[in-house]
C-alpha positions as CSV (number, residue, x, y, z in Angstrom):
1,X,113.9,34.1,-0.9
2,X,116.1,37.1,0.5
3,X,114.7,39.0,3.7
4,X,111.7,41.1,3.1
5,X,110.9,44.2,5.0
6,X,107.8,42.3,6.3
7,X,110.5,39.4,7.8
8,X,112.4,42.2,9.6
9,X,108.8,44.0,11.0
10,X,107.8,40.5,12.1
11,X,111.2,40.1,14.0
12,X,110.8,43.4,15.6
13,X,107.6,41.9,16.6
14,X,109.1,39.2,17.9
15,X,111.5,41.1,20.1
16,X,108.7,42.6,21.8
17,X,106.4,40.5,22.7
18,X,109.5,38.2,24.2
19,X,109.4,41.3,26.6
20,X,113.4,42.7,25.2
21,X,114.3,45.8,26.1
22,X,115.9,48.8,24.5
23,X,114.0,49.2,21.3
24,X,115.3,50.8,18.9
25,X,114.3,54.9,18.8
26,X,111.7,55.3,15.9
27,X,110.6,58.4,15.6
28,X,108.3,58.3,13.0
29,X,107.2,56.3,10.1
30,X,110.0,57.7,7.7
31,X,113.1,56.2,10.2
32,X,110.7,52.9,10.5
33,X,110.8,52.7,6.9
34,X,114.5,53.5,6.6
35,X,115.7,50.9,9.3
36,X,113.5,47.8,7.2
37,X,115.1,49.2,4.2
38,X,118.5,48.9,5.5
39,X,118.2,45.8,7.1
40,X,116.4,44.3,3.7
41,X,119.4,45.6,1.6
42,X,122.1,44.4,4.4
43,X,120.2,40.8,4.5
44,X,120.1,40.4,1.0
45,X,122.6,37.5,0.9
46,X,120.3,35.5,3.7
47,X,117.4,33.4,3.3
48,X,114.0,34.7,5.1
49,X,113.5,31.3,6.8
50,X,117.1,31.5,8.3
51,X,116.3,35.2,9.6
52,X,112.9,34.4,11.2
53,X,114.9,31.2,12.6
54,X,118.0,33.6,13.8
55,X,115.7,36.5,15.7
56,X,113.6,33.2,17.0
57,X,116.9,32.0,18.2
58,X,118.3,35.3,19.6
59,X,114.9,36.7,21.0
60,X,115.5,33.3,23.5
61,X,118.4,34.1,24.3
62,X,118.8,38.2,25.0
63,X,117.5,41.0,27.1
64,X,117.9,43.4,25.1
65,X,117.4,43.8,21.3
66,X,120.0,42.7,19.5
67,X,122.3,44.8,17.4
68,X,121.9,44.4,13.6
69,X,125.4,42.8,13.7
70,X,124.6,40.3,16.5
71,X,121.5,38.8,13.9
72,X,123.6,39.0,10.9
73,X,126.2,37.0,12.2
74,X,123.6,34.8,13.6
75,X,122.3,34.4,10.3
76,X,125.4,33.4,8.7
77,X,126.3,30.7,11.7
78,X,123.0,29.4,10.9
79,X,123.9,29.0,7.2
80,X,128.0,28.1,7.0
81,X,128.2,27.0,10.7
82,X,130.0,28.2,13.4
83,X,133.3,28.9,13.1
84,X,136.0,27.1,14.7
85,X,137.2,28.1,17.9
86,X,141.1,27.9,17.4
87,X,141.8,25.6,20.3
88,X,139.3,22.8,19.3
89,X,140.9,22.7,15.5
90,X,144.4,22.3,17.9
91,X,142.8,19.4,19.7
92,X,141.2,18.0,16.4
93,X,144.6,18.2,14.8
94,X,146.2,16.3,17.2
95,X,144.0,13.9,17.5
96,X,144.0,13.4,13.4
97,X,148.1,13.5,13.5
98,X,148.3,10.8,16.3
99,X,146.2,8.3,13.7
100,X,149.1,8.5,11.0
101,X,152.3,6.9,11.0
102,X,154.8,9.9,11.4
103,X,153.2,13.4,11.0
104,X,156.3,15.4,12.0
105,X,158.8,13.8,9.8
106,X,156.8,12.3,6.8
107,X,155.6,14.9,4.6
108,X,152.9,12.5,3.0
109,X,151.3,11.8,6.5
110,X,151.2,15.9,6.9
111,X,149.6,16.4,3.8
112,X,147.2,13.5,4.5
113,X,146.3,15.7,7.7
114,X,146.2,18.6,6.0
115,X,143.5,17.2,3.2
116,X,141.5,15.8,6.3
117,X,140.7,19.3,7.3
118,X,137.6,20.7,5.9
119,X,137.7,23.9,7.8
120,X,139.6,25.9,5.2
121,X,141.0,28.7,8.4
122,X,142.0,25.4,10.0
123,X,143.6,24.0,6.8
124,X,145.3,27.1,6.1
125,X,146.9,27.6,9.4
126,X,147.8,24.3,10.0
127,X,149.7,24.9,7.0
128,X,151.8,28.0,8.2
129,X,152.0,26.0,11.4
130,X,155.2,24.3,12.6
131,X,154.1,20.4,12.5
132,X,156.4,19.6,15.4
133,X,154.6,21.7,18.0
134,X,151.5,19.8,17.7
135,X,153.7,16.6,19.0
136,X,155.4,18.3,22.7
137,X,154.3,16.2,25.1
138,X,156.0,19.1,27.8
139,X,152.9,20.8,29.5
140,X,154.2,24.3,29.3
141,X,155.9,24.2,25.6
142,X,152.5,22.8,24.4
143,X,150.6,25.9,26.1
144,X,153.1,28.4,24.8
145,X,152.7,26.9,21.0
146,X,148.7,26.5,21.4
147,X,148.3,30.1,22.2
148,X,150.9,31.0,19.0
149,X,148.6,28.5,17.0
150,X,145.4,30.7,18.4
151,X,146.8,33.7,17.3
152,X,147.4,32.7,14.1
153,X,144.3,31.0,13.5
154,X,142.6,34.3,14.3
155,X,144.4,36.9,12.3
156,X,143.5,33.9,9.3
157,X,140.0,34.0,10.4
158,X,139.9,37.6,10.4
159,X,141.5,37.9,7.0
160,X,139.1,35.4,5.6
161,X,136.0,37.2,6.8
162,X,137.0,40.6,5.8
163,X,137.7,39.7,2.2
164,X,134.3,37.7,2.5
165,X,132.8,40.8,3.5
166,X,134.6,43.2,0.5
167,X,133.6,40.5,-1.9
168,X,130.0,40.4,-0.6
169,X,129.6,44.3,-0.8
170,X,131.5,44.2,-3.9
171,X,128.4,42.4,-5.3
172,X,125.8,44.6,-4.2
173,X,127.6,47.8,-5.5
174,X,127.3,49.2,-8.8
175,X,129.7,48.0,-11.6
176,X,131.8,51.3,-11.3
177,X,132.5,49.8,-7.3
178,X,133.1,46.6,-8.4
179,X,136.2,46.5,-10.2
180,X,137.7,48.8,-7.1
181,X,136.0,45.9,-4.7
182,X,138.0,43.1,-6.4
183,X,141.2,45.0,-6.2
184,X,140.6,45.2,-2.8
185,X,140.0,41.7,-2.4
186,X,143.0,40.9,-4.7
187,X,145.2,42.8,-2.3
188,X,144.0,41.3,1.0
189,X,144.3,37.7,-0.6
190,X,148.0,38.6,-1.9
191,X,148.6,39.9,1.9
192,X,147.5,37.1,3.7
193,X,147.7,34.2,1.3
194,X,144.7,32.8,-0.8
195,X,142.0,32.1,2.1
């Protein structure tokens, strides 16, 4: 069931009886009524339990009232899991490339790797990664490639969740939106490779 505008009153609730500050400035009944209804359309893609379970989460954990953003995203690490930090998917593909025969010169072994990767960022940066990096044993080359690695991993990352975010407003719009929202998402997947 998608976030009702009762969900986001109880939440706001929530927030104050766990003593956060800054509440948001309602004036009157009309902007109360217009902030549930924007949060209830903006949510529509999240599950109510999640949301009550997110603002639980995040009224533990802040001072201050959270940002619509900061429980959105909460809600979506709650349902597709954290994303990867760049550095641990380094460390994971080493680990995975040091179990196989020769990674760096065998292209089956890569490609085993590369199926091994359920993280589809991960996968696809691994892919547009050069292999032999992840084997320097030299302290300061290894540093200088992570941090390349990190970089690209984020501008993937970034890429995926923008066209994840045109696709998911592409949904919610009207049909005349629509077709311009998947040319959008067309173009960004064309840029940047299929995500």
């Amino acid at each position: 069931m998608a976030v009702s505008a009762s969900a986001v009153s109880i939440a706001m609730k929530y927030f104050s009886a766990k003593g956060l500050k800054g509440r948001p400035a309602i004036e009157n009944e009309n902007d109360y009524n217009f902030m549930l209804q924007a949060w209830t359309d903006d949510l529509a893609d999240v599950d109510e339990k999640v949301f009550i379970a997110a603002c639980k989460s995040l009224s533990g954990e802040l001072t201050f009232f959270p940002a619509f953003a900061e429980v959105r995203q909460r809600c979506l690490d709650m349902m597709h899991g954290k994303p990867k930090q760049a550095l641990e998917v380094w460390s994971g593909i080493k680990r995975k490339m040091s179990a196989v025969s020769h990674p760096y010169a065998n292209p089956e072994d890569r490609d085993a790797v590369l199926a091994s990767i359920t993280c589809p960022i991960a996968r696809e940066t691994a892919g547009k990664f050069d292999w032999k990096a992840f084997g320097l044993s030299d302290e300061s080359d290894e540093s200088y490639h992570k941090g390349q690695f990190e970089k690209l991993f984020n501008s993937v990352r970034d890429r995926v969740g923008i066209k994840k975010e045109v696709v998911r407003l592409g949904v919610a719009a009207p049909s005349s939106v629509r077709g311009l929202v998947g040319k959008v998402s067309e173009q960004i997947s064309e840029e940047g490779g299929a995500a």
